[in-house]
C-alpha atoms as one frame of an Amber mdcrd trajectory, in Angstrom:
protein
  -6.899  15.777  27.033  -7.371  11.891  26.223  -7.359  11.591  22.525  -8.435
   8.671  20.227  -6.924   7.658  16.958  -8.399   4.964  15.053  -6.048   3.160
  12.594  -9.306   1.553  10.848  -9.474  -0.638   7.764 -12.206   0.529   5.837
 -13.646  -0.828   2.092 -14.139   1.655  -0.849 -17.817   1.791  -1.669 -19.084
   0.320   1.469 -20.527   2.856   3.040 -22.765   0.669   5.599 -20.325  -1.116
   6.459 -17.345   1.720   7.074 -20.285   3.822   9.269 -20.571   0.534  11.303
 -16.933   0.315  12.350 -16.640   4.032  12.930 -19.956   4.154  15.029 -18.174
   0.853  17.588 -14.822   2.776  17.597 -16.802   5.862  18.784 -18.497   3.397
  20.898 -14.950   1.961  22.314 -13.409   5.727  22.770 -16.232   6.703  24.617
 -15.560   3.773  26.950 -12.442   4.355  27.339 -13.166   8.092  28.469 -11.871
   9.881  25.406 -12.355  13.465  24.699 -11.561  13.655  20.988 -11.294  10.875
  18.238 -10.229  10.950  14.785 -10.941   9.141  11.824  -8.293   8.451   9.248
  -8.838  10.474   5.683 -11.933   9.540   3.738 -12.862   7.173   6.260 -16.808
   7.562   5.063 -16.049   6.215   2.155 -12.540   4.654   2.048  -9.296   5.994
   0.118  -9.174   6.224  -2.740 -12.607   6.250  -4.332 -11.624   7.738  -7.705
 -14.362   7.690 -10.007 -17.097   6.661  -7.666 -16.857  10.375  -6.604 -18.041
  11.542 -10.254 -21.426   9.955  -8.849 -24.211  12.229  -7.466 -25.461   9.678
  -5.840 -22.390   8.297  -4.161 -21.664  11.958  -2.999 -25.444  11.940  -1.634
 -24.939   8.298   0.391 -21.564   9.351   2.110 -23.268  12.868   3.413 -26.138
  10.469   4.371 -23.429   8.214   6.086 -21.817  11.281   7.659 -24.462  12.720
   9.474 -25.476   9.446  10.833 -22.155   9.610  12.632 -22.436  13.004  13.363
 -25.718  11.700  15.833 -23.890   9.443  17.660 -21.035  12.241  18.491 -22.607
  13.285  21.858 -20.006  13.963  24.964 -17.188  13.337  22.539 -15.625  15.069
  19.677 -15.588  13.011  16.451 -12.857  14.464  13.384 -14.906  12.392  10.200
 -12.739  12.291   6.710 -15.152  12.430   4.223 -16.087  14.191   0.804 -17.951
  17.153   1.497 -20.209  19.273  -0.865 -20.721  22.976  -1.290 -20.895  24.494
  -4.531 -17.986  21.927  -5.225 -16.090  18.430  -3.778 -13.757  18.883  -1.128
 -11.833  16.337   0.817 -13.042  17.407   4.131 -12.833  16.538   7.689 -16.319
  17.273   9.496 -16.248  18.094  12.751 -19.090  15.977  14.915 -19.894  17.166
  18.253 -23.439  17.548  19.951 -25.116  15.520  17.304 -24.502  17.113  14.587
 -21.627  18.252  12.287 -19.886  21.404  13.964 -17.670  22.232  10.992 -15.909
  21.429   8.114 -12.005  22.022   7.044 -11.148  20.814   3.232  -7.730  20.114
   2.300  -5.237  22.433   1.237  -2.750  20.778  -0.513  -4.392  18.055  -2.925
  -1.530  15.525  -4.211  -1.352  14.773  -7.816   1.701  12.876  -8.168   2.899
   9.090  -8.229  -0.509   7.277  -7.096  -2.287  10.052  -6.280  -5.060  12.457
  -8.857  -6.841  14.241  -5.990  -7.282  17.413  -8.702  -9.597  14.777 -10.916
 -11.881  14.895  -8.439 -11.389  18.056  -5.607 -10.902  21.504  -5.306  -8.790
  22.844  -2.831  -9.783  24.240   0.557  -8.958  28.054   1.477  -9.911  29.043
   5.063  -8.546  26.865   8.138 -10.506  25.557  11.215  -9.493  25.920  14.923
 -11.367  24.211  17.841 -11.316  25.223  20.914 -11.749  22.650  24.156 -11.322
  24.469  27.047  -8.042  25.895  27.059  -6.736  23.676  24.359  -6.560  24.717
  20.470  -6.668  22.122  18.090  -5.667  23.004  13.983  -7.473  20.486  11.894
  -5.282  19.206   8.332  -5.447  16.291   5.891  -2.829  13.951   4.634  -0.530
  16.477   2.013  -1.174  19.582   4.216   1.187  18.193   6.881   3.629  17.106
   4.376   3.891  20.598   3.441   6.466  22.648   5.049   4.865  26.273   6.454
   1.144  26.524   5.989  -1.374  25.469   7.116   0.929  23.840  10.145   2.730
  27.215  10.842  -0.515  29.523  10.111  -2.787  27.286  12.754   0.608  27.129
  15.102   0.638  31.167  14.615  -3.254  30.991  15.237  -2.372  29.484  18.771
  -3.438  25.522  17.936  -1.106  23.657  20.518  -2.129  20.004  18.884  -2.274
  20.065  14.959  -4.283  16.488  14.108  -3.440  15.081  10.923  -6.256  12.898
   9.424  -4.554  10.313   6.634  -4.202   7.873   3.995  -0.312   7.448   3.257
  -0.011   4.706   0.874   2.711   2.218   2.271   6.181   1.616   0.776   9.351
  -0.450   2.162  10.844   2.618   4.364   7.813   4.800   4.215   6.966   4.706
   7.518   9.910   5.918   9.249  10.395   8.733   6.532   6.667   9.950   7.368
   7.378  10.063  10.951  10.687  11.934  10.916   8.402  14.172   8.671   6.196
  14.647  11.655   8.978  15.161  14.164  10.128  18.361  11.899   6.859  19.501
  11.679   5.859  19.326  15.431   9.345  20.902  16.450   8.692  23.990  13.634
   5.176  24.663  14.475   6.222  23.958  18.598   3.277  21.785  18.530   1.826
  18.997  19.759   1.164  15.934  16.015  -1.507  13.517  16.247  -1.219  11.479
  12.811  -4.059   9.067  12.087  -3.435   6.913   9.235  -5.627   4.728   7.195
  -4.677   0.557   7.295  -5.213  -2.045   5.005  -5.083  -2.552   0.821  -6.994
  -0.863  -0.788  -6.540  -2.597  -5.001  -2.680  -2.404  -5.710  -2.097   0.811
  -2.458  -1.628  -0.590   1.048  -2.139   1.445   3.983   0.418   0.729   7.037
  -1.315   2.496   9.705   1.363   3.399  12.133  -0.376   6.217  13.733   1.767
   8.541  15.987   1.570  11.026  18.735   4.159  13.061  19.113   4.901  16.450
  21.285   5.975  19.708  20.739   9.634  18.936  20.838   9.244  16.001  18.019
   9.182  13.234  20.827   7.289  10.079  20.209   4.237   9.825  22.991   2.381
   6.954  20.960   2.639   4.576  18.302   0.275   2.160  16.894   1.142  -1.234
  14.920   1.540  -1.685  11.654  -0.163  -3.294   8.855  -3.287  -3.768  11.929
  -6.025  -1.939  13.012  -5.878  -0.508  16.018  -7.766   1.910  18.798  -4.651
   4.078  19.825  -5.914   6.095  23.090  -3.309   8.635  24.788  -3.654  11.463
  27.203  -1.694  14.825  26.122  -0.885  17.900  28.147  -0.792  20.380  25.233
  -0.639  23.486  27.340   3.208  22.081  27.892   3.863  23.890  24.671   3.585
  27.184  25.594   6.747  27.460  27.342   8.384  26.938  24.905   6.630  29.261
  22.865   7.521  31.866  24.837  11.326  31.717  23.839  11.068  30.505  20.381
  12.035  33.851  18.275  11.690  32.422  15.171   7.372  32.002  15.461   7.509
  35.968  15.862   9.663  36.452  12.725   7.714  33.861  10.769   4.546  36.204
  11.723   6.063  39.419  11.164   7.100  38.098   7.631   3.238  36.702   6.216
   1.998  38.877   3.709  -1.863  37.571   4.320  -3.016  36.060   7.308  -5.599
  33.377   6.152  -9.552  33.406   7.496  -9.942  31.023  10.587 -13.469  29.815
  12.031 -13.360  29.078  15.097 -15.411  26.354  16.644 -16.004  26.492  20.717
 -16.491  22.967  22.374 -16.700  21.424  25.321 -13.585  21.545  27.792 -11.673
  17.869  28.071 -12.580  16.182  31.006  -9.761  15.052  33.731  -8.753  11.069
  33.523  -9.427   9.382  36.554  -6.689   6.900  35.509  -3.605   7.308  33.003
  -4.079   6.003  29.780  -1.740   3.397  29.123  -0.171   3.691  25.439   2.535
   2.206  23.935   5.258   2.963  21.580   5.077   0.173  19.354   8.234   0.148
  17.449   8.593  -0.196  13.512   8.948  -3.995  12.170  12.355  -4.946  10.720
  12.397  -3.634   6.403  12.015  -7.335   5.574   9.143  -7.944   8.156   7.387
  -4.848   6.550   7.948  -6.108   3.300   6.397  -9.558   4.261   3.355  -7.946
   6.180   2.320  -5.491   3.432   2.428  -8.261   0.985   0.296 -10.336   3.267
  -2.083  -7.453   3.832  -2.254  -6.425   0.309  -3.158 -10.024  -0.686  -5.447
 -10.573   2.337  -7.570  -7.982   1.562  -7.849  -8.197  -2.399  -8.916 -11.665
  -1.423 -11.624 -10.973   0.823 -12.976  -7.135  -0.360 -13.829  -9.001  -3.631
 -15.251 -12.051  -2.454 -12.920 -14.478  -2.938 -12.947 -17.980  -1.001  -9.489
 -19.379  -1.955  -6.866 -19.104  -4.214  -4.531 -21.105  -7.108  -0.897 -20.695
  -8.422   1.673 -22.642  -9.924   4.663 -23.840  -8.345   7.392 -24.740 -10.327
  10.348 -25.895  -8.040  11.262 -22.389  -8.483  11.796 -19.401  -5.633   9.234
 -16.965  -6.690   6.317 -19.859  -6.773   7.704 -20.836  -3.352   7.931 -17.394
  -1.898   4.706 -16.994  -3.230   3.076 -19.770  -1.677   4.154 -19.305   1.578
   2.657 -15.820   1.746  -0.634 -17.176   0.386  -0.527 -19.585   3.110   0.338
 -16.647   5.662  -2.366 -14.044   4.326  -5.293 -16.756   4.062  -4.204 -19.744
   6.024  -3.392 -23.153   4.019  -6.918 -24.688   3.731  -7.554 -21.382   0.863
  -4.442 -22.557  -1.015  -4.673 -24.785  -3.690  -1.130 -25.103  -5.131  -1.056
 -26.604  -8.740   2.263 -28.324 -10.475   2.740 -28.521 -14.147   5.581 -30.200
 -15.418   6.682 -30.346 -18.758   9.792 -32.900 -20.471  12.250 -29.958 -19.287
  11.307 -29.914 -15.607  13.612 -31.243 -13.653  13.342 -34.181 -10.837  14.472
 -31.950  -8.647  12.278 -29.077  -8.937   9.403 -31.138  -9.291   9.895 -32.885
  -6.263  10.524 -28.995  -4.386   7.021 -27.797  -5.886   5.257 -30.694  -3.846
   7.743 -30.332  -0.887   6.500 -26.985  -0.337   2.912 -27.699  -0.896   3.512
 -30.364   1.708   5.463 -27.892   3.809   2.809 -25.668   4.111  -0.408 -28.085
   4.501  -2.037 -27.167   1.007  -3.615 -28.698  -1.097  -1.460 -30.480  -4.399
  -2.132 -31.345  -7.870   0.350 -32.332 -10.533  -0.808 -32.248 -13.766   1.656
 -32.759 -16.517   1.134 -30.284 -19.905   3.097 -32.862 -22.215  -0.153 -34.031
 -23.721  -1.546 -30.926 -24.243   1.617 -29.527 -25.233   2.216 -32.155 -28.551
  -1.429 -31.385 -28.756  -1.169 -27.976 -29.645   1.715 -28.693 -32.055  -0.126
 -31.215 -33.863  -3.280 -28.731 -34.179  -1.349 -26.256 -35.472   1.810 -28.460
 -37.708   0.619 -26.930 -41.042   0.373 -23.670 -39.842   3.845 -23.211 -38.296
   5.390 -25.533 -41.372   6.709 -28.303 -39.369   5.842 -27.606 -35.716   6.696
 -24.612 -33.711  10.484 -24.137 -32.309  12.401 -21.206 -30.559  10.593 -18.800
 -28.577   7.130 -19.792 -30.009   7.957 -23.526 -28.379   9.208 -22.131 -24.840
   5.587 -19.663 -25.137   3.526 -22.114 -25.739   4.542 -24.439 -22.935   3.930
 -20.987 -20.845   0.115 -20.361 -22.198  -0.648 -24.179 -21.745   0.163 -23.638
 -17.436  -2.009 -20.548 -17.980  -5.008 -22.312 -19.770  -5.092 -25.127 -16.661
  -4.570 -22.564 -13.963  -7.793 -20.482 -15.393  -9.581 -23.633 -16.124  -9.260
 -24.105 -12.433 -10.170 -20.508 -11.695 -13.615 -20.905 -13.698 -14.608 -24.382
 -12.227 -13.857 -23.456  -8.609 -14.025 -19.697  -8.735 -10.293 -19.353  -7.096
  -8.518 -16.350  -7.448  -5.703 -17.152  -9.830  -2.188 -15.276  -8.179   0.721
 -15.322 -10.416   4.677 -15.475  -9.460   6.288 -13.317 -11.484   8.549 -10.436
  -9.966   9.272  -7.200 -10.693  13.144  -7.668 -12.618  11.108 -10.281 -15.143
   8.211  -7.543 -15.534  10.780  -4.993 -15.954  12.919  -6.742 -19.093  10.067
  -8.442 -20.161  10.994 -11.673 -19.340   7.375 -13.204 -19.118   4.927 -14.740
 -21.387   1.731 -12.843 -21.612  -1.294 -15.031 -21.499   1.051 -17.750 -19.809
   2.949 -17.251 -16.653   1.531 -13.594 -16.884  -2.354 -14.952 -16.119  -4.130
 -14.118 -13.452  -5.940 -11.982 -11.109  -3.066 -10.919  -8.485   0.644 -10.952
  -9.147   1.935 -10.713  -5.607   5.771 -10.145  -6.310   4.875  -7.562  -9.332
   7.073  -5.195  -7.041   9.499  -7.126  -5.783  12.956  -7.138  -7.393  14.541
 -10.217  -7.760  17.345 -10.276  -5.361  14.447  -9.138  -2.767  12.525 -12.475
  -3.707  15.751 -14.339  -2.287  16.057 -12.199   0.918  12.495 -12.780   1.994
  12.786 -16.463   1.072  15.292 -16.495   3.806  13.483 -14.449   5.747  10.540
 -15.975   6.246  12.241 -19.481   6.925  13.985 -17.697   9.698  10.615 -16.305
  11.001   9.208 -20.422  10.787  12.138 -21.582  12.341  12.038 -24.242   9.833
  12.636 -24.809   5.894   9.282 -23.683   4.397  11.434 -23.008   1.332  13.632
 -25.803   0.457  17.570 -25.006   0.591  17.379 -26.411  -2.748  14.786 -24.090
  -3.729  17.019 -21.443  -2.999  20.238 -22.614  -4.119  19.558 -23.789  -7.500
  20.013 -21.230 -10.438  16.798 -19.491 -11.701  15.308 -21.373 -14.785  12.022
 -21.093 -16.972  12.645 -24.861 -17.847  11.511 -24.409 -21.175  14.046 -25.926
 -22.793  17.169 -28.439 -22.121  19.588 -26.926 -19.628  17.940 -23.105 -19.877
  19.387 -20.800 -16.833  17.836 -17.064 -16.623  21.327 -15.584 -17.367  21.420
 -17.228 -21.502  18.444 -14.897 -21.572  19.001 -11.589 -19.056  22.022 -10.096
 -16.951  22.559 -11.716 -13.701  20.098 -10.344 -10.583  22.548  -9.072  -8.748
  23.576  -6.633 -11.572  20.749  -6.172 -13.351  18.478  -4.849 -10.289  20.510
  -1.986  -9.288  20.587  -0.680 -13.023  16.500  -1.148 -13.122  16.045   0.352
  -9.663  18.304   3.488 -10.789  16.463   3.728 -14.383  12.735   2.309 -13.878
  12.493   3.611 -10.124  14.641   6.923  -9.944  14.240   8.016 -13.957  18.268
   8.243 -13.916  19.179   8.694 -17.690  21.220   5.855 -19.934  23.929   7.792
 -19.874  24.080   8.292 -16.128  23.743   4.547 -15.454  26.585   3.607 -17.661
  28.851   6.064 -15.642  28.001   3.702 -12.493  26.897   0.400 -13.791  28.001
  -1.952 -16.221  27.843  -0.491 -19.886  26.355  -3.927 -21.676  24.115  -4.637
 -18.547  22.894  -1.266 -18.687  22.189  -0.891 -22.452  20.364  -4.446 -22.327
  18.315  -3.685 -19.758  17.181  -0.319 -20.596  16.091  -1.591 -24.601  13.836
  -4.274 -22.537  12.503  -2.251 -20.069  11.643  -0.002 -22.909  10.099  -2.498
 -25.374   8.198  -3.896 -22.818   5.795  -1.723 -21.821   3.029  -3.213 -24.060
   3.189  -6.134 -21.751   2.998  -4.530 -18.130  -0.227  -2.616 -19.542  -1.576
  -5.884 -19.652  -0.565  -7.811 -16.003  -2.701  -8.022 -12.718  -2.561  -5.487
 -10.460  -0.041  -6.193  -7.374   1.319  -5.086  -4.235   3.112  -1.569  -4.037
   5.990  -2.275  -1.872   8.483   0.228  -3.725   8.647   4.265  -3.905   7.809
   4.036  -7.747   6.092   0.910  -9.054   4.624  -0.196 -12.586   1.171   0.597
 -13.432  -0.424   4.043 -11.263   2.814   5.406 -10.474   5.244   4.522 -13.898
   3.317   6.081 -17.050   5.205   5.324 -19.963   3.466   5.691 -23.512   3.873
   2.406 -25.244   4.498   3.402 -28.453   7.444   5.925 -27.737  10.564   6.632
 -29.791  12.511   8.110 -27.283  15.967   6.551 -26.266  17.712   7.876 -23.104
């Protein structure tokens, strides 16, 4: 059998334009002489469409959608994710052969955890499908039902499927992929069946999709592998008859059947048998990218398409001298190309020579476009406007805030006359404690390093000058001590713990929900009590930041819901 994944990057809502690039990669699989292709999950409509699925009419467009596909599906088997409707929403896959939709198998296990809220908006599935081609049986699941040990794997293994197909859209974080293919190894070994895994690619708002797809075989050996973070056609001929075998000495299928209480309802759909390849299909195990390289091309993705699925031409931030603007910069310049980057330098009476001479360094590294625009003026401005308000001018805090909202009035002043996309540079150890000025460095429509720790904002800095072959990022850049510069001789540490201690303690508390008393067993007892009252108190102010790349298991926003008013301490 020669099957067909395709890793596709689709756009929520667009449902022209996701049937087009199904209909040309049914087009391509044909060519290539492919008995069976699937789609990733949702691919009719994209993943996730969350409210848009409260709509009758959205419903109405994607069936619409669907059975336009369903047409084109002659002399090859087409597995659609899409939402399906009968008597209630399902999260289907529709099975398109001879013209027209065959059958339909809605997922069992709906997630509703971390980023996901499938129950909002499905109900489950009940029965299973099987299709047979020839002498091959093929179990149909979506996404969760894989990740599930036992059923439905083991009941469609039990049911004599020798390839279970896997339709999905597994948001992306660093490590993710290789966890969700050892997954798939232990499932293919305990169901002795052939795993084709189709993923979703591409972002999707703050979720990015790493593709990745994978054949494997019976024994949990790797057959295929598509790219990452690309799409991809991933075409690969599979003998699953080679299972049975091995079926016939594994005891423990017997025992697992002997002990089911209820053996579920199964339709069975008859197709037509696989044709023979006149020539091997040649497909590669493309291996997974370094953590750091995944890092880099998810945030690249992510950015990429937030950019372009809203309509933006080009883009602005602030660069300070400072590693996170730099780091930032460069990965604008890698997601959109230079020409889209307008980097923008504000300087106050605190900013150093030497990191305003690094903010146009890497501007000039990088071939964008500069501006320097001093906020002194506006900055004495303010306190004059405001002298008999604040009884003598503003000092402290309100001082170092105010230079802050001044960058963030210019960059949006910007935004509005040129209609860039405004990213910000903050990361996710000065979201975390709070140490940010809303309205000020906080502005913006994308904050690219929202989940990246600190200490990770330094390893990709060196990473991606290693990947140039060059200093992008000026050594000074990297080696200077962090600083807001909003007041004489300011260094991050007068105001938080140093990086290197404090991200371990938020990663253990924010990430893994370890208790303060816990933490101060491992960490640092002051470092850990500081940093959980921050985290804590500033809650109020994540609520209100741009969405941004998920690059961790647990980030802020969709997967972190803490109450902001909230008395409990631990």
């Amino acid at each position: 059998m020669r099957l067909a994944l395709a890793q596709l990057n689709v756009v929520v809502g667009d449902l022209e334009g996701n049937r087009a690039k199904l209909l040309e990669q049914l087009r391509l699989a044909s060519g290539e002489g492919a008995d069976l292709i699937v789609f990733p999950e949702l691919a009719i409509t994209g993943y996730p469409p969350e409210d848009l699925l409260l709509r009758p009419g959205f419903v109405r467009a994607a069936r619409e959608s669907l059975d336009e596909i369903a047409t084109a599906a002659n002399g090859i088997v087409a597995l659609v994710g899409t939402p399906w409707f009968d008597r209630d929403l399902t999260n289907a896959c529709a099975v398109c052969a001879d013209g027209r939709v065959r059958a339909v198998y809605s997922k069992h296990f709906l997630p509703n955890y971390g980023v996901f809220d499938e129950h909002r908006y499905f109900a489950e599935g009940r029965g299973l499908v099987l299709l047979r081609m020839g002498e091959t049986s093929l179990g149909l699941t979506i996404c969760e039902d894989i990740w599930q040990p036992g059923p439905p794997a083991t009941d469609l293994a039990l049911a004599g499927a020798q390839l279970i197909v896997n339709l999905s859209a597994s948001p992306f974080h660093v490590g993710k992929a290789e966890e969700r293919e050892e997954m798939l190894v232990t499932r293919a070994r305990d169901s002795t069946a052939y795993v084709a895994f189709c993923n979703l690619v591409g972002g999707q708002d703050e979720l990015v999709f790493d593709g990745h797809s994978v054949v494997l075989d019976d024994s949990g050996e790797v057959l295929a592998r598509a790219p990452g973070f690309e799409e991809h056609l991933l075409v690969v001929d599979i003998e699953p008859a080679d299972a049975m075998g091995r079926r016939l000495s594994d005891i423990r299928r017997r025992e697992l059947d002997r002990s089911r209480e209820t053996v579920p309802e199964i339709a069975t759909v008859e197709l037509g048998a696989p044709a023979v390849p006149a020539t091997p299909a040649q497909a590669a195990i493309v291996p997974f990218e370094p953590r750091l390289e995944q890092m880099r091309l998810a945030l690249a993705l992510g950015l990429h398409d937030y950019v372009e699925k809203n309509g933006f031409a080009e883009v602005v931030l602030g660069v300070s001298g400072g590693i996170d603007s730099a780091v930032t910069a460069v990965l604008c310049a890698d997601a959109l190309g230079s020409d889209r980057v307008h980097c923008v330098s504000m300087p106050s009476r605190f900013s150093s020579e030497g990191t305003r001479d690094d903010a146009r360094a890497i501007a000039e590294s990088l071939r964008c476009t500069f501006r320097e625009i001093p906020i002194e003026d506006a900055v004495v401005a303010f306190h004059t406007a405001l002298d008999v308000e604040s009884a003598g001018g503003f000092a402290g805090l309100a001082a170092e805030n105010l230079q802050a909202r001044v960058r963030g009035v210019i960059l949006m002043a910007l935004s509005n006359t040129y209609g860039w996309l405004v990213v910000s540079t903050g990361n996710k150890s000065e979201l975390a404690v709070g140490y940010s000025t809303l309205y000020g460095d906080m502005v913006g429509g994308f904050a690219l390093l929202k989940d990246v720790f600190k200490t990770d904002v330094y390893r990709l800095a060196g990473h991606l000058n290693e990947r140039a072959g060059r200093e992008l990022i000026p050594r000074s850049t990297i080696e200077r001590a962090p600083s807001a510069e909003l007041r004489e001789d300011q260094r991050d540490v007068d105001s938080i713990s140093p990086y290197d201690a404090l991200d371990p303690v938020l990663e253990a508390y924010v990430e893994e929900d370890r208790s303060r008393e816990e933490l101060v067993d491992e960490f640092d007892a002051e470092v850990v009590e500081r940093a959980v009252a921050l985290v804590d108190r500033a809650e109020y102010k994540r609520r209100q930041a741009p969405p941004g790349v998920k690059l961790r298991p647990k980030a802020f926003g969709r997967d972190r819901r803490t109450p902001m008013t909230n008395r409990w301490k631990g």
